[in-house]
Every structure is written in structure tokens, then in C-alpha cells.
BASE-516593 format. One record per residue (C-alpha): x, y, z. Coordinates in steps of 0.1 Angstrom, whole numbers. Layout:
BEGIN
<r <X,Y,Z>>,
...
***
This chain:
BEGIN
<r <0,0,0>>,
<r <29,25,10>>,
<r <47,17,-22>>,
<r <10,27,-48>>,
<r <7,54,-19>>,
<r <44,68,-30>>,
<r <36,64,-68>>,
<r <8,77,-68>>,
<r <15,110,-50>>,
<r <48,113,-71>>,
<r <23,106,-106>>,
<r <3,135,-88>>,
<r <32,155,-77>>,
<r <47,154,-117>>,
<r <8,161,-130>>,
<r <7,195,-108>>,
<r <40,206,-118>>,
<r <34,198,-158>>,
<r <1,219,-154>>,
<r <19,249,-134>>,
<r <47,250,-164>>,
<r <20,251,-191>>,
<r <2,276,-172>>,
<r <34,299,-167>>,
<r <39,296,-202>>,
<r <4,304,-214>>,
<r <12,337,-187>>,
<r <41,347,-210>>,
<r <22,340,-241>>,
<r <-9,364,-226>>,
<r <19,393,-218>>,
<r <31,391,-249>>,
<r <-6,398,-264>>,
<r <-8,428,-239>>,
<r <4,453,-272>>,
<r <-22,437,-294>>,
<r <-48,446,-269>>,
<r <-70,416,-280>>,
<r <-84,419,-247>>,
<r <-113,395,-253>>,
<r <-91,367,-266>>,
<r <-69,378,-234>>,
<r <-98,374,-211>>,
<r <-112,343,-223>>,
<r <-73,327,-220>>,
<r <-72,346,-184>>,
<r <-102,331,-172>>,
<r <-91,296,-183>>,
<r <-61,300,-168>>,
<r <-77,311,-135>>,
<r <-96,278,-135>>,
<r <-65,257,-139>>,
<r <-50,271,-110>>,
<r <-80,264,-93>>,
<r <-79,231,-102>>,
<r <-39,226,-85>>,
<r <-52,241,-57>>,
<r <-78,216,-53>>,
<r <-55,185,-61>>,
<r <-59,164,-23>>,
<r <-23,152,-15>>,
<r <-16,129,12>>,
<r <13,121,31>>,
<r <25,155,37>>,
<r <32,160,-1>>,
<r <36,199,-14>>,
<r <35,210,-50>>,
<r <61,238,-61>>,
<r <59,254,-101>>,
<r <80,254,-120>>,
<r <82,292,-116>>,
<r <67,302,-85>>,
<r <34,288,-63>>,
<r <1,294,-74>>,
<r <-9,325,-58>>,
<r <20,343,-76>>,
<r <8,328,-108>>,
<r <-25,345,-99>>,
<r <-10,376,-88>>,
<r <7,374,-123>>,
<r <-24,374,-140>>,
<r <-44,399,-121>>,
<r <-17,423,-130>>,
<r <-16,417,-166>>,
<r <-55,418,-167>>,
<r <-49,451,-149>>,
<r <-24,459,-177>>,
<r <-53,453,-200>>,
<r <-81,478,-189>>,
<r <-53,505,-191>>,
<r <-60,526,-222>>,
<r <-32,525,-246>>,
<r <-28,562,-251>>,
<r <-49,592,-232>>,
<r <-71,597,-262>>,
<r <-87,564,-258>>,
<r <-88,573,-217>>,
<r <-107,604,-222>>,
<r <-127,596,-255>>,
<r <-159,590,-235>>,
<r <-155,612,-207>>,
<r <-148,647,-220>>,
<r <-178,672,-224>>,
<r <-193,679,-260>>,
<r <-180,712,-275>>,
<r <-204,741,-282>>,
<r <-201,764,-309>>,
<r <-208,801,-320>>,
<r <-216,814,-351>>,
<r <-208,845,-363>>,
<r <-223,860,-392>>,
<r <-221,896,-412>>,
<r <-254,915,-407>>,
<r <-247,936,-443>>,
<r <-238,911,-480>>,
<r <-210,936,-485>>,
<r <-191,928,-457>>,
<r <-162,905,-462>>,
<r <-168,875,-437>>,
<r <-131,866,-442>>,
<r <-117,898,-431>>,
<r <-143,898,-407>>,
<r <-132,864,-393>>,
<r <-98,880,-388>>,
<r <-111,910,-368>>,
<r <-129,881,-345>>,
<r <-99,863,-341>>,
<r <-83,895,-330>>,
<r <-109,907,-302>>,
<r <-110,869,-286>>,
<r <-72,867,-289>>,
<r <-72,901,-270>>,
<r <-94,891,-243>>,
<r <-71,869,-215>>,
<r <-101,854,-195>>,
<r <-112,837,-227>>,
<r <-103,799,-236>>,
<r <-114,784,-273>>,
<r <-107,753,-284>>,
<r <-106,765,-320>>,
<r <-122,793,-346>>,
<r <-124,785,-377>>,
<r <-131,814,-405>>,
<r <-146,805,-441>>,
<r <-168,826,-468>>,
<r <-199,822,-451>>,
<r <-193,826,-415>>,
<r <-171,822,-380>>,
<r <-175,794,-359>>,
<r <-159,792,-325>>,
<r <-157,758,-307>>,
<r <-157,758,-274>>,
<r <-163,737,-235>>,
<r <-189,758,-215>>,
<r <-218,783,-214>>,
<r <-193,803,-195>>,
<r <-173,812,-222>>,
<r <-199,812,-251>>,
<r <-211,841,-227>>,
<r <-175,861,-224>>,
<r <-176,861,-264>>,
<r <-206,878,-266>>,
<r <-199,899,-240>>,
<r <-164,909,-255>>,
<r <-175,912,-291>>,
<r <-209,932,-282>>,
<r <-185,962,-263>>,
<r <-167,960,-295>>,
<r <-169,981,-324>>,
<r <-176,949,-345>>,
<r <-206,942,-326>>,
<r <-229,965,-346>>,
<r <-217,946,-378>>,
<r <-223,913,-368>>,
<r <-254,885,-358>>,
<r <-243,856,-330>>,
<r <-258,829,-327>>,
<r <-252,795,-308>>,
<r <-253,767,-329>>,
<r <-274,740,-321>>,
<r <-263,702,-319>>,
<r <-264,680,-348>>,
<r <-285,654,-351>>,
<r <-271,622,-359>>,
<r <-270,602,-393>>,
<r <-263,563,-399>>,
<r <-255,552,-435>>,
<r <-267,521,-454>>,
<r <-267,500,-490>>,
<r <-301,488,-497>>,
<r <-316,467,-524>>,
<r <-337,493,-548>>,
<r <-374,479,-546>>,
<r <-365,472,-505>>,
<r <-371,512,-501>>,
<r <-404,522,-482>>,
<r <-418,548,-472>>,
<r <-404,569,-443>>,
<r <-430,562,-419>>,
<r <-434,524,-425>>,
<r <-397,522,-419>>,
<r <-402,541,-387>>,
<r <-427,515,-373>>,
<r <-407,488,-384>>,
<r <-375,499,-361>>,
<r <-402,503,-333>>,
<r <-396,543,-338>>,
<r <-423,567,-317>>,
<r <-441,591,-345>>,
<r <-429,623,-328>>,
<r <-392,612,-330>>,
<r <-373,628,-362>>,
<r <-365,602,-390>>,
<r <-355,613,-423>>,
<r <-338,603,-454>>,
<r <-317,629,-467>>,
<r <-295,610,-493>>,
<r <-311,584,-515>>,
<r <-289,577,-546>>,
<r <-288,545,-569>>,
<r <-254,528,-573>>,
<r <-241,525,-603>>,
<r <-240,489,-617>>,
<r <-244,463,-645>>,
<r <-264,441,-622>>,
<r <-297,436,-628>>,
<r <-300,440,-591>>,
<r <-301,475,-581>>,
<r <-291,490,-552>>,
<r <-291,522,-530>>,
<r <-266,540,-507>>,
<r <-293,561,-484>>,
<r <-282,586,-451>>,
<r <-308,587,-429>>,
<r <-306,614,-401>>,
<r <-328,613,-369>>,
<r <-331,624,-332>>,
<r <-307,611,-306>>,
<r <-338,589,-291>>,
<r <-345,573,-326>>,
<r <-309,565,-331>>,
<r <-303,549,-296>>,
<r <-333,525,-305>>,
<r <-312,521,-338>>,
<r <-281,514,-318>>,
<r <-298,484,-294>>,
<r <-313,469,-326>>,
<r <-279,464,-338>>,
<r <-300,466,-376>>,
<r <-322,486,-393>>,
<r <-349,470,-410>>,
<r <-364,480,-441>>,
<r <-389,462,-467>>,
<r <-376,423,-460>>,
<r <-343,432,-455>>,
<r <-326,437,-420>>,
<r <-294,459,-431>>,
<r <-263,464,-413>>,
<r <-251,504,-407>>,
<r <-226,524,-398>>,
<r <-223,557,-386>>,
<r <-224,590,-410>>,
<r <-205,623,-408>>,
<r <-215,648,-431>>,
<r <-175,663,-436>>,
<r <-176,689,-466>>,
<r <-144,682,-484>>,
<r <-138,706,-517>>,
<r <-130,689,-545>>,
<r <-118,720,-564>>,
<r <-87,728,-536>>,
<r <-90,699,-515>>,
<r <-92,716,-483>>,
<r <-118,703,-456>>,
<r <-143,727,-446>>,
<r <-161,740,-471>>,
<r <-179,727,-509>>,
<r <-167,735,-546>>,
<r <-195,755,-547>>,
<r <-183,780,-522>>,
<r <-148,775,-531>>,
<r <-125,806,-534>>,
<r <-92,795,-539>>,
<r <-73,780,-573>>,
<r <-81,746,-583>>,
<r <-56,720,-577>>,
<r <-54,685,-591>>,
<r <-58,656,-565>>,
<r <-43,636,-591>>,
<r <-9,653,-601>>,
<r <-8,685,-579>>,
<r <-8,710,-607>>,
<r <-28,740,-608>>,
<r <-60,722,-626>>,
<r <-89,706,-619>>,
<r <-88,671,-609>>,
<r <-114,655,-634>>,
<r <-89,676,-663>>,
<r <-60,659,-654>>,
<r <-49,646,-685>>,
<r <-28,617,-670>>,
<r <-38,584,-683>>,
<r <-26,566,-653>>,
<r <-39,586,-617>>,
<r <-19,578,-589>>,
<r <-22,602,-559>>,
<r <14,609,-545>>,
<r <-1,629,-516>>,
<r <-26,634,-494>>,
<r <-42,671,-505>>,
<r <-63,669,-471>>,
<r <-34,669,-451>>,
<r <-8,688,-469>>,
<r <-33,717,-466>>,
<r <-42,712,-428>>,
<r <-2,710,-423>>,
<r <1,675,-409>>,
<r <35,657,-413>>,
<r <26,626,-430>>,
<r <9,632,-461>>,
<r <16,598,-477>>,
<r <-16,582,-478>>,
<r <-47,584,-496>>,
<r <-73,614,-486>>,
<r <-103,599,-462>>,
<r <-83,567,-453>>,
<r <-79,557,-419>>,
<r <-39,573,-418>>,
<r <-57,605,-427>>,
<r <-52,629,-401>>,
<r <-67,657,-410>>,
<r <-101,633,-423>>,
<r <-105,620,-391>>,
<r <-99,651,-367>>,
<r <-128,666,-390>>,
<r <-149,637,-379>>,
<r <-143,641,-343>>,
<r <-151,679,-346>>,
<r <-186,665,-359>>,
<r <-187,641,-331>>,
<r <-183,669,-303>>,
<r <-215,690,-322>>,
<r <-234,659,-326>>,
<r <-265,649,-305>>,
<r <-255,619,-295>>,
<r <-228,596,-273>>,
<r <-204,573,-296>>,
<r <-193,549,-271>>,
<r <-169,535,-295>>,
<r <-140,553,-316>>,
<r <-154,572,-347>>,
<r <-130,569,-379>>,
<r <-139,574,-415>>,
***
């Protein structure tokens, strides 16, 4: 009896220890995911790890007989892992720390009360009384042909600009005017015939009839199929698009379609700056093509290959070597965040084009 006794604590001894290597090494393997931040992949291997040192710790041994890792017992394997777990719900950078916490911006607009009045000149007389004024904090001002917008945190300040610019003598040439939030808009393809009316497709998402729900881009894609299709833009109010959000799909006709998120940035496609439309456009035209002073659908270069990003080069960003909108697009995406801050509604997950 002593002699099965002995073997089989020493088969149970060398069990314990085999499982406490693999376990170690499966702790290595998890740190060295910590960079990817797969953290669900990470949590389901944590988790299954926890249980196997559960498991040791349950293992009956008689005779005395202790079990020692190969590295370590097994509450410093499971100190191990609540530290890199812990290592996992750090954000990697302080954008993603603060993206969900940081107040919405407001913003001003400022307008000339006369047509003659220059609104760019104007702009630069704004920029001048705000810059002038200490007490006032703006997160940006940004001057085109129509008008002056100024971004910024509180009501506080929206209400030391109007202050500062009514004492001035620019006050009696301009209007103010707070701009309201955005209301949010989801993009979708949908099958041609699919398309209902707007009110069916509002009862079908389970949307109340007060609650705004419009389509305000509805365009056919152009194909040889015989089966059409549409991109459509719908915008709505911020309660019709949290019922969007918990239905995960938005159904319409006898299709349940999958969305994503839609931010109306006006990119020029005469200079390629971000801001404003050709239509408003006031400076030269550049190709997006070649960089030469034409237009880009006059290029006359049989083979388009785009050596820069205009977006970028224009905004003054450092890397410009990637294509305009892309998801290396600095100056794309920082116009999409802008929207996000004016936008009626909380993205709980990071916005990129």
C-alpha cells in the first residue's frame, strides 16, 4: 500500500508541476498579447487559466506532499495574472482614456449682418478681439466665406464672447448665434425595390411618430447588375438613433441591413481643403491627381496615382503619404471628431472614416 501510496503522490506531484509549467507559459504567451490589446481573446485565455490554477489548488495530496511550479506557487501565478488583466483595462494612449469622458464642445456662429461685408476679413477682426481678451479659452475658430464658428467647452465662455464682441466696435456689424447640436445620421446599401416609405420604416424599427426620422441621401449605385441598389443617409433624433443602436440593424422592406455611422464632412473637390464645398470654393483649383494648378477631373494623365494626401498637406500635418479619407488620414478623421463633439448623440466606440 505504501509503495502505490508513493507512486501515486509522485504521478500527482509530476501532474501538478506539468500543469503549473503550461500555465506559466500560457502567462508569457498572454503578456506578450498585452500590445495587441486583444483583450477579449486575453480574457477568455485569463479566465481559463484562472480555473486551472484552481484546479492545482484543489488537487488532495496525502502524506504531507507539497507541489512547487515550475516558476513560482500558485498564488504568484494568480497575482501574475491579475496584474496583466490590470495591464489590460489601461488605455493605450490618453485619447482612448478620455474619449468617452470629456464634455461635448459648443459652438458660436458669427455672421455679417450687411452682403457687402467680407466675412473673411471679418473672421480675422474676430480672431483678434478673442485673442485680446485673456479670460477667454477656445478650443478653435475656424473662418470661411460664409461665416465664423468658435468651438468651445462651457456656457461660461460662449457668454465672455458675446460679451467681448458686443463692447466691440464689430458688434454692430455682426449677428451671434449659438449653434445647435447636430442630429445624428447612420449610412446604409439597400436593395432598390426594399425602399419604403419613411414612416413604414419608422414603425418597423419600433420608432415613436414624434421622433425625427428622415432620409436625406437616397442615390442609386451605379452597376451592370440587374439588381439595383441604393446608398441612403438617414438622419434622426438622438432617441431614434439609440433605439437604432440596441437593434444592432435597421430594418427595411424584407431586409434587416447592417449600418454604420455618418458624418456629413464637406471636403472641396476643387482645392482639396476640408471645410467648405466647390460650390463656395474661393481658392485655385488643384489636381488631387498630379498636384498641378487644374482641376482634378482635367487631369490629363492616363494613369492617376495620388502621391499625396491634399487633405493633409493643406491642414499642415506631417505625413501626407496616404490616400485622402483613409484611416492614416489625419486631417479626415480630426474633422470627424469635430462633428462628433456637435453631434446629438454619445459614440461609445471610436469614430474613424
Amino acid at each position: 500500500m505504501s509503495e502505490n501510496s508513493d507512486t501515486n503522490c509522485s504521478g500527482k506531484t509530476s501532474m501538478a508541476a506539468d500543469i503549473s509549467l503550461k500555465v506559466t507559459n500560457v502567462v508569457k504567451l498572454v503578456e506578450s498579447m498585452v500590445n495587441t490589446r486583444n483583450k477579449n481573446t486575453c480574457d477568455k485565455i485569463l479566465s481559463e487559466l484562472n480555473n486551472i490554477n484552481t484546479i492545482i489548488g484543489s488537487l488532495n495530496f496525502s502524506d504531507g506532499v507539497t507541489i512547487v511550479p515550475a516558476e513560482g506557487n500558485n498564488s504568484e501565478i494568480l497575482n501574475k495574472l491579475e496584474q496583466i488583466s490590470k495591464k489590460l483595462d489601461k488605455p493605450r494612449n490618453n485619447n482612448e482614456s478620455t474619449k468617452n469622458t470629456r464634455p461635448k464642445t459648443k459652438a458660436i456662429i458669427v455672421k455679417p449682418k450687411s452682403p457687402e461685408t467680407n466675412p473673411i476679413e471679418l473672421g480675422a477682426e474676430i480672431k483678434q478681439v478673442i485673442k485680446n481678451c485673456e479670460s477667454i479659452n477656445c478650443e478653435n475658430i475656424i473662418v470661411n466665406a460664409q461665416a465664423t464658428r468658435i468651438i468651445v467647452r462651457d456656457d461660461n465662455t460662449i457668454g465672455k464672447i458675446k460679451e467681448a464682441l458686443k463692447n466691440n466696435e464689430i458688434g454692430q456689424k455682426i449677428n451671434v448665434e449659438q449653434l445647435k447640436q447636430l442630429q445624428p445620421q447612420i449610412s446604409c446599401v439597400i436593395t432598390t425595390d426594399q425602399i419604403e416609405d419613411i414612416n413604414v420604416i419608422k414603425r418597423r424599427n419600433q420608432i415613436p411618430e414624434d421622433q425625427a426620422f428622415e432620409i436625406v441621401v437616397n442615390k442609386e449605385i451605379p452597376t451592370k447588375s440587374k439588381f439595383k441598389r441604393n446608398y441612403v443617409v438617414f438622419r434622426m433624433s438622438r432617441v431614434a438613433r439609440e433605439i437604432i443602436e440596441k437593434r444592432g440593424k435597421i430594418y427595411i422592406g424584407c431586409e434587416a441591413t447592417s449600418f454604420r455611422d455618418n458624418f456629413n464632412v464637406r471636403v472641396c473637390s476643387k482645392c482639396h481643403r476640408i471645410g467648405h464645398t466647390e460650390k463656395f470654393c474661393m481658392n485655385e483649383s488643384v489636381c488631387g491627381g498630379c498636384n498641378v494648378n487644374h482641376h482634378t477631373r482635367n487631369c490629363q494623365q492616363t494613369k492617376k496615382q495620388i502621391s499625396e494626401c491634399l487633405l493633409c498637406k493643406h491642414f499642415g500635418a506631417v505625413d501626407v503619404k496616404h490616400k485622402p479619407k483613409s484611416k492614416d488620414c489625419y486631417s479626415y478623421n480630426a474633422a470627424i471628431e469635430r462633428i462628433v463633439q456637435i453631434t446629438d448623440f454619445d459614440y461609445q466606440n471610436e469614430v474613424s472614416c
